[in-house]
MIROFI-759280 format. One record per atom (N, C-alpha, C, CB): residue in one letter; x, y, z. Coordinates in pm, whole numbers, padded with zeros to 5 digits, always signed. Glycine has a CB too. Layout:
# residues N
aXYZ...
# end
This chain:
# residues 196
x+04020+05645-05143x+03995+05737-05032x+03944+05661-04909x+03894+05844-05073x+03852+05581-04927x+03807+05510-04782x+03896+05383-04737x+03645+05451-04793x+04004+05386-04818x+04116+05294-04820x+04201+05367-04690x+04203+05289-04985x+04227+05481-04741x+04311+05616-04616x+04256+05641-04522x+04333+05765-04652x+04099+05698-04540x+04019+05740-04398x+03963+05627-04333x+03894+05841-04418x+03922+05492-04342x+03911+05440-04284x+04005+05397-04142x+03882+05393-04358x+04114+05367-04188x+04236+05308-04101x+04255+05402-04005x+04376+05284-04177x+04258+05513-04063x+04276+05640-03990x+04192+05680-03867x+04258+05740-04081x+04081+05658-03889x+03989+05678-03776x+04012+05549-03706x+03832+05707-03815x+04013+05405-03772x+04000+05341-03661x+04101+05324-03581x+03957+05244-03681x+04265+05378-03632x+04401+05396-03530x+04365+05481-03434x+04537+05456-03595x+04200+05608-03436x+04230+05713-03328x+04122+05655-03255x+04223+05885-03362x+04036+05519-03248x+03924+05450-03203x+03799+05512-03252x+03925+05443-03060x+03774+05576-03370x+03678+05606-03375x+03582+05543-03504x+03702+05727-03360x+03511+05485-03420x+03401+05400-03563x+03326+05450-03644x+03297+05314-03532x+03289+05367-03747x+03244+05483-03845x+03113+05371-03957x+03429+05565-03958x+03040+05426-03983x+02938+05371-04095x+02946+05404-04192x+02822+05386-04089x+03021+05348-04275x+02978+05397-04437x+02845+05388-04492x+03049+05317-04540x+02775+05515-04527x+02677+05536-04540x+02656+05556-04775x+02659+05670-04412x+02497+05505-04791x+02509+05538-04965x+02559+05475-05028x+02566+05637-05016x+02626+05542-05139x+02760+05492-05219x+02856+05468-05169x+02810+05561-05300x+02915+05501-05081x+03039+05443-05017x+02962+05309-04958x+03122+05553-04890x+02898+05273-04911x+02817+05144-04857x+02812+05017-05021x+02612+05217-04794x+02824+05140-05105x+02815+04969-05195x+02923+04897-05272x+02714+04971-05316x+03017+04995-05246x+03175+04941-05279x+03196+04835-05172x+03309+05071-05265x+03126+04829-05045x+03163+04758-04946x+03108+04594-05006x+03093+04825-04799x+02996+04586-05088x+02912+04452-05121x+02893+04443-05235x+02787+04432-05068x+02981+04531-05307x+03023+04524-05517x+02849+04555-05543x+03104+04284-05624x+02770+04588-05502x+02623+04631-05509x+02596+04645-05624x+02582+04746-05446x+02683+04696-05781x+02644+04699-05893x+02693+04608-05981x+02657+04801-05929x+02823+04529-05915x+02951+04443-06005x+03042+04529-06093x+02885+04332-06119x+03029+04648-06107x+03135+04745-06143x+03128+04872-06070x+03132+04775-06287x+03239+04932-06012x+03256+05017-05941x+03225+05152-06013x+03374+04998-05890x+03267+05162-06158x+03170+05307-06190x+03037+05305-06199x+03194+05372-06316x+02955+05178-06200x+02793+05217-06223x+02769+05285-06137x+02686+05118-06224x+02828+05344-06009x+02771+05417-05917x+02808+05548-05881x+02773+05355-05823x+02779+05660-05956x+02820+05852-05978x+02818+05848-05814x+02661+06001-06081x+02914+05914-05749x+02907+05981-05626x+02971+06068-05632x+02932+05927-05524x+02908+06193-05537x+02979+06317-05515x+03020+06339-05414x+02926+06413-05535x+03014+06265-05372x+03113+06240-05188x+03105+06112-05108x+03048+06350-05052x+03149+06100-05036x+03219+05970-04948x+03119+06030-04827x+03435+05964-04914x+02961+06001-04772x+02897+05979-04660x+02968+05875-04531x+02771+05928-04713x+03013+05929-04415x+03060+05857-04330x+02981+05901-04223x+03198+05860-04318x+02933+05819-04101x+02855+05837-03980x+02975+05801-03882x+02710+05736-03968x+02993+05869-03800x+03046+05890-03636x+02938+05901-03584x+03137+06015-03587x+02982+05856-03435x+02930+05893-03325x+02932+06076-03292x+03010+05804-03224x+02861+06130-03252x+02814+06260-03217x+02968+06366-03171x+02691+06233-03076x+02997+06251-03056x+03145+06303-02991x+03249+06301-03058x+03193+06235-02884x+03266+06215-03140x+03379+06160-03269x+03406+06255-03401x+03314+06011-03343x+03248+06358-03394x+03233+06459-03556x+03368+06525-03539x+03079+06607-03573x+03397+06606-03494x+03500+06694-03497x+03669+06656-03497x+03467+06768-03388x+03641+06542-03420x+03807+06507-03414x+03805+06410-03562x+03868+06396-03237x+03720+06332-03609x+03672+06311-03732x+03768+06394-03864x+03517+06360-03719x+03699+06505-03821x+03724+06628-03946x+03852+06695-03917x+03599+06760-03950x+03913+06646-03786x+04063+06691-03773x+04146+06596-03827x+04111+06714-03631x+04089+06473-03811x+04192+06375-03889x+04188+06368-04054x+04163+06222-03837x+04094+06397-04051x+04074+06411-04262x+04173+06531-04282x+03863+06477-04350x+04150+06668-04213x+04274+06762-04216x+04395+06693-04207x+04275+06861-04107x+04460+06610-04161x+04568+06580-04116x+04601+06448-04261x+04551+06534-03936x+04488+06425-04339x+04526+06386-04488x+04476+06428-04562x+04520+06281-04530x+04511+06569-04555x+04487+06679-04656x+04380+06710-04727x+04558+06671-04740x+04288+06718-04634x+04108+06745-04657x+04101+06868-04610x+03986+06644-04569x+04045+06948-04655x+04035+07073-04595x+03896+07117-04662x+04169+07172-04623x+03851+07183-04574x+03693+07214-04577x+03610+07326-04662x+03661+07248-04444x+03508+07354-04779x+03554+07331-04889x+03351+07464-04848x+03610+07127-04983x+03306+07368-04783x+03152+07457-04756x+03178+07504-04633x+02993+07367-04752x+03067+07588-04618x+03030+07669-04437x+02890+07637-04492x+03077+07892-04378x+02810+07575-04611x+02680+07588-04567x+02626+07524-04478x+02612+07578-04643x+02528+07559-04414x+02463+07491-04286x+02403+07390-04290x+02383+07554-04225x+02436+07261-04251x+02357+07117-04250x+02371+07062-04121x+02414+07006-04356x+02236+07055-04092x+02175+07002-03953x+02269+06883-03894x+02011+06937-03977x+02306+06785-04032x+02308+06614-04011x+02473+06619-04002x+02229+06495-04169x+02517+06716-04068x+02670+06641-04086x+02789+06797-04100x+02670+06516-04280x+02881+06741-04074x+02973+06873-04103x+03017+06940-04253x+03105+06838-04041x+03079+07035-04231x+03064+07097-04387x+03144+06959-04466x+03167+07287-04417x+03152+06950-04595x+03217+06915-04699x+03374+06927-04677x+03166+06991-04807x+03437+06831-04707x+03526+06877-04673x+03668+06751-04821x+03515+06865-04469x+03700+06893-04924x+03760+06778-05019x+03912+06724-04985x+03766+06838-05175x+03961+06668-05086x+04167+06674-05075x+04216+06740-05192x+04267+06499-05083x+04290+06813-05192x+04322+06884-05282x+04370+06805-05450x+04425+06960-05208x+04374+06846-05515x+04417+06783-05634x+04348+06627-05650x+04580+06780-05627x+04271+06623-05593x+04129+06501-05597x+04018+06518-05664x+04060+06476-05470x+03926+06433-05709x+03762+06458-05718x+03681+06413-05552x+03689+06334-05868x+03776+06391-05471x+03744+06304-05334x+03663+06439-05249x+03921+06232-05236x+03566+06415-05252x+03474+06471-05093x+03444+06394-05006x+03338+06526-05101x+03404+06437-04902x+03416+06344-04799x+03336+06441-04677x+03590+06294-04768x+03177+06386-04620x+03099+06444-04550x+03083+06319-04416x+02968+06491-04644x+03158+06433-04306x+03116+06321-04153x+02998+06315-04104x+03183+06354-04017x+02923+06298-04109x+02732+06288-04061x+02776+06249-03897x+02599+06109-04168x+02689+06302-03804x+02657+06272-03685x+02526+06231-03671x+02684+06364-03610x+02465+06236-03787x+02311+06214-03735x+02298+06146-03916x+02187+06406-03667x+02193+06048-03967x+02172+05989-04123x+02155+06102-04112x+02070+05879-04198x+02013+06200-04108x+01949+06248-04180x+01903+06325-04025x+01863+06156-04290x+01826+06410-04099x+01742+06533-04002x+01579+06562-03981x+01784+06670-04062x+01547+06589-03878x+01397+06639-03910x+01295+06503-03912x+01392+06724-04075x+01220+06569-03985x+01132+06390-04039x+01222+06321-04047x+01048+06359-04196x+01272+06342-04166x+01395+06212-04245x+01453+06124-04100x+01584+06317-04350x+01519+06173-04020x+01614+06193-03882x+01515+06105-03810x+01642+06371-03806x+01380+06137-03789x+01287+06067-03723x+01263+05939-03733x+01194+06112-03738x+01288+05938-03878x+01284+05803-03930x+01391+05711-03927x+01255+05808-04047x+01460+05735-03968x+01609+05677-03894x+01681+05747-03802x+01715+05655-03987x+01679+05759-03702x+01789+05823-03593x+01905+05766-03570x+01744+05831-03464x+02038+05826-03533x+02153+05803-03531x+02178+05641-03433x+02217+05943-03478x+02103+05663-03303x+02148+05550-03238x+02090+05425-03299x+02116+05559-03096x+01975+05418-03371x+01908+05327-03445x+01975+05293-03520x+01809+05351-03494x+02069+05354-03604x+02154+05349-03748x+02277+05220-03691x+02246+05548-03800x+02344+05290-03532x+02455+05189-03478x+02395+05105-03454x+02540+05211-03371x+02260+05031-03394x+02203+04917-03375x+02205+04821-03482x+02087+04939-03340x+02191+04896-03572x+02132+04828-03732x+02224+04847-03836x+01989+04901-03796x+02344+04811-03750x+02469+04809-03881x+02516+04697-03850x+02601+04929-03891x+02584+04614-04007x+02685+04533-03982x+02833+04546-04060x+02627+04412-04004x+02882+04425-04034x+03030+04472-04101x+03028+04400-04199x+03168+04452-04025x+03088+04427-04344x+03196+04386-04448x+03294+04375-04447x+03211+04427-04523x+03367+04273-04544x+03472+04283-04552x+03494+04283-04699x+03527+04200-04476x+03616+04427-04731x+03645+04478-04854x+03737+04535-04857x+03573+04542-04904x+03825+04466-05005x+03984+04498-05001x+04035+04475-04893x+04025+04626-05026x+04024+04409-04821x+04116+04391-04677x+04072+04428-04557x+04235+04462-04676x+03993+04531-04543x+03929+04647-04469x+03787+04554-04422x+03899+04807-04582x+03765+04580-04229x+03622+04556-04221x+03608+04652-04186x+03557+04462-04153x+03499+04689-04279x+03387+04827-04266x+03237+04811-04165x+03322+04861-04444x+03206+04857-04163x+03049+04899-04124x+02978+04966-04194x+03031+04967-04020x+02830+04906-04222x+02706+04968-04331x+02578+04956-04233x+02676+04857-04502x+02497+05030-04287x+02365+04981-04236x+02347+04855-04319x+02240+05090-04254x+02208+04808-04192x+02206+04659-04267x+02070+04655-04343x+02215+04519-04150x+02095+04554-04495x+01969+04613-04557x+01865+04659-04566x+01940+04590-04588x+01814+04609-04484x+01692+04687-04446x+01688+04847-04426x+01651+04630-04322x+01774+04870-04319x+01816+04977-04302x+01899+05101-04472x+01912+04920-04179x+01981+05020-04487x+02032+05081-04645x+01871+05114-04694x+02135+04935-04777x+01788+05022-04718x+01671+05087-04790x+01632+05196-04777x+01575+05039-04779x+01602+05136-04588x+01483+05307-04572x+01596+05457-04590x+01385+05326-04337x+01730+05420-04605x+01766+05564-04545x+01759+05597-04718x+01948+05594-04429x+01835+05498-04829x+01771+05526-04961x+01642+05624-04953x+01728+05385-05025x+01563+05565-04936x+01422+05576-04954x+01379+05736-04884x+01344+05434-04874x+01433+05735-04800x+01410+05881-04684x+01509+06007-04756x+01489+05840-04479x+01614+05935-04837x+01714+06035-04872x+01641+06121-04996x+01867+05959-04918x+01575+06014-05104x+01545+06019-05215x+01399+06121-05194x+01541+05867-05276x+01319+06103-05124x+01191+06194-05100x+01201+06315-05031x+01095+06128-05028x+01274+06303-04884x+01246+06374-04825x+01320+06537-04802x+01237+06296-04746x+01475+06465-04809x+01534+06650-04827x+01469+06733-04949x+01726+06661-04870x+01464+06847-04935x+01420+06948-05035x+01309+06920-05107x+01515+06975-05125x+01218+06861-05019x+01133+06864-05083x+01085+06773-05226x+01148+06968-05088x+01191+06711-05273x+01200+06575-05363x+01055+06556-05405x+01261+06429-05275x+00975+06495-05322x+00883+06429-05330x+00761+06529-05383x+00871+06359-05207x+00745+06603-05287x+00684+06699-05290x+00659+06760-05462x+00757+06781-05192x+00796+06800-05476x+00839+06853-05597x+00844+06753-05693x+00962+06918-05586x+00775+06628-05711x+00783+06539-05816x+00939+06533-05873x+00677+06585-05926x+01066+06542-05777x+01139+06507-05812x+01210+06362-05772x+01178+06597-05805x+01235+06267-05838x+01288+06182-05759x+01393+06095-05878x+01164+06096-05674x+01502+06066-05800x+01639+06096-05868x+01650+05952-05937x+01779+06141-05753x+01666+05915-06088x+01698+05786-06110x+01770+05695-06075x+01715+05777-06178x+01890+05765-06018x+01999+05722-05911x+01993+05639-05798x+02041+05816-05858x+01879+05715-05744x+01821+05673-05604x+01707+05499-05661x+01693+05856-05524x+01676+05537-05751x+01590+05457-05792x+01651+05335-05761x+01552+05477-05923x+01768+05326-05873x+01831+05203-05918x+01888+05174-05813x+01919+05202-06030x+01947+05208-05716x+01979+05215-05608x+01902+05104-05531x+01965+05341-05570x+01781+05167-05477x+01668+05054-05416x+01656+04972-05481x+01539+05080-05392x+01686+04925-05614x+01648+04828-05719x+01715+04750-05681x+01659+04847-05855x+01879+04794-05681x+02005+04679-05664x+01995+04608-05521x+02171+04757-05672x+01939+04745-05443x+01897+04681-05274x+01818+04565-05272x+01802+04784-05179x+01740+04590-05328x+01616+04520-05300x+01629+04361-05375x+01483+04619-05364x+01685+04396-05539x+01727+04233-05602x+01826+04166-05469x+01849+04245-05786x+01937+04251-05489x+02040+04197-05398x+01988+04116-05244x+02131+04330-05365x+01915+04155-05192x+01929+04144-05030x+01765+04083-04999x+01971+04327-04940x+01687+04042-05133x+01520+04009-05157x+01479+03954-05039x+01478+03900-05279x+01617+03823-04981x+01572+03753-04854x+01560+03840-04725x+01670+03642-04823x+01646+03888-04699x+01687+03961-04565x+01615+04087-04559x+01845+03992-04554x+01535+04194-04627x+01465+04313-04607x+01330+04254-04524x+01433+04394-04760x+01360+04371-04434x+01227+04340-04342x+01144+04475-04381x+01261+04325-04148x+01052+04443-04484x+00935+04515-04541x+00855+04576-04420x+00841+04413-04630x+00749+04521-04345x+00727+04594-04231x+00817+04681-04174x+00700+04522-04149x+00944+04665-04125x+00995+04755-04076x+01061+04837-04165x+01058+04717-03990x+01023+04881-04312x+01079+05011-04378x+00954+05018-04414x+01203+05021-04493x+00845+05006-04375x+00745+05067-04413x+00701+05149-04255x+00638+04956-04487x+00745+05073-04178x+00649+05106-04031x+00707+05272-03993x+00700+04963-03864x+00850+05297-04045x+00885+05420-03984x+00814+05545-04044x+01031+05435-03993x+00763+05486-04206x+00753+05579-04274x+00554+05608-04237x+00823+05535-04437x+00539+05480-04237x+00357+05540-04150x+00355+05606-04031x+00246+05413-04095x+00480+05559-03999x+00453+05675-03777x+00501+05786-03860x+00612+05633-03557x+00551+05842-03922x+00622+05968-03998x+00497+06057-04060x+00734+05910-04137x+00423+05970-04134x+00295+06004-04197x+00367+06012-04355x+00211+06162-04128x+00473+05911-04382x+00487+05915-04473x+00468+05822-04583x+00557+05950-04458x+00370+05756-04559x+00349+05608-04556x+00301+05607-04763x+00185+05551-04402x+00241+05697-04818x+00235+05720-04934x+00325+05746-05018x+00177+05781-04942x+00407+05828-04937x+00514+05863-05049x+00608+05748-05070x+00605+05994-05011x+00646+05649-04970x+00711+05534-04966x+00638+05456-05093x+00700+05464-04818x+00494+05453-05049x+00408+05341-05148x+00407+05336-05315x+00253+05363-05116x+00489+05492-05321x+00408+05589-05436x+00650+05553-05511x+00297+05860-05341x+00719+05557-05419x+00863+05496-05467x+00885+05375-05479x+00963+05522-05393x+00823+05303-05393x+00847+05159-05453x+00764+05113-05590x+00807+05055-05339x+00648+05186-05593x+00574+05154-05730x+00654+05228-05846x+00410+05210-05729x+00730+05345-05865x+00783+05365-05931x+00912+05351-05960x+00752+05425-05933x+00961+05227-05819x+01126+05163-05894x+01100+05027-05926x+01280+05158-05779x+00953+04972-05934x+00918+04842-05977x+00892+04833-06136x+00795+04798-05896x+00800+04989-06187x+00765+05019-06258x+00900+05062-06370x+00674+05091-06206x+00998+05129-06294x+01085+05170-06413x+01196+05094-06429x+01132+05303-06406x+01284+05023-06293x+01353+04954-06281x+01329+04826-06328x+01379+04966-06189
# end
């Protein structure tokens, strides 16, 4: 699937971040491509780009699948006779989360791969962490709710072995203290050191 939508957007000029799981097919992040369950293909556009975005996924047979309401990104949108979803984000994340990483911050702090042939765009580790890290606590309440997903865990685990040199610790901690979230960060990394 990001074999098709990639090319696709970039024939209509429009760039794109593979965001998550789609981000770790880009750097083999586990060394086998099923260790990693996803339920959709996270892609970031630019703000102006969302919509014509979601016209070109229509135009390879994506058709839109939710109307529920999400701040960050457009509905869901699958291909028929697929397990393929595929969500265009204009913004990582929303709200706090959003605060913490904001969209223009996200294009500053991306770089490119190269995979299967294809150069992509990811956030760059550091960045992959915190939005991990912001994804895993902060929607619905996660944290709050003593829920926090093993997924997400191993996730930061592979981040963090993988990329040990290049994470700039201060700066995935610093967003989450101006946030006032500076515990719950303290309180995930102790428990993907601890279980991971």
């Amino acid at each position: 699937a990001i074999k098709e939508i990639h090319p696709k957007l970039r024939e209509h000029g429009i760039p794109a971040i593979l965001l998550k799981g789609a981000a770790s097919f880009c750097d083999d992040l586990y060394g086998d491509v099923g260790a990693r369950m996803m339920g959709d293909i996270d892609i970031l556009v630019r703000p102006q780009h969302a919509k014509r975005a979601q016209h070109l996924l229509s135009q390879l047979g994506y058709g839109k699948i939710s109307d529920r309401f999400a701040r960050h990104h457009l509905p869901r949108q699958t291909k028929t006779g697929t397990p393929v979803a595929v969500e265009v984000h204009f913004q990582v994340a929303y709200a706090q989360a959003g605060r913490i990483i904001p969209a223009n911050l996200s294009w500053e702090q991306s770089e490119t791969r190269t995979w299967e042939g294809l150069t992509l765009s990811v956030l760059n580790p550091t960045y992959r962490l915190i939005h991990n890290t912001v994804h895993a606590l902060v929607p619905q309440g996660a944290f709050i709710q003593s829920r926090i997903s093993l997924l997400h865990l191993a996730e930061f685990d592979n981040l963090s072995c993988r990329y040990a040199q290049e994470i700039d610790w201060r700066e995935w901690i610093r967003g989450a203290t101006n946030q006032g979230l500076r515990k719950q960060f303290c309180a995930y990394l102790a428990l993907a050191q601890g279980l991971m």
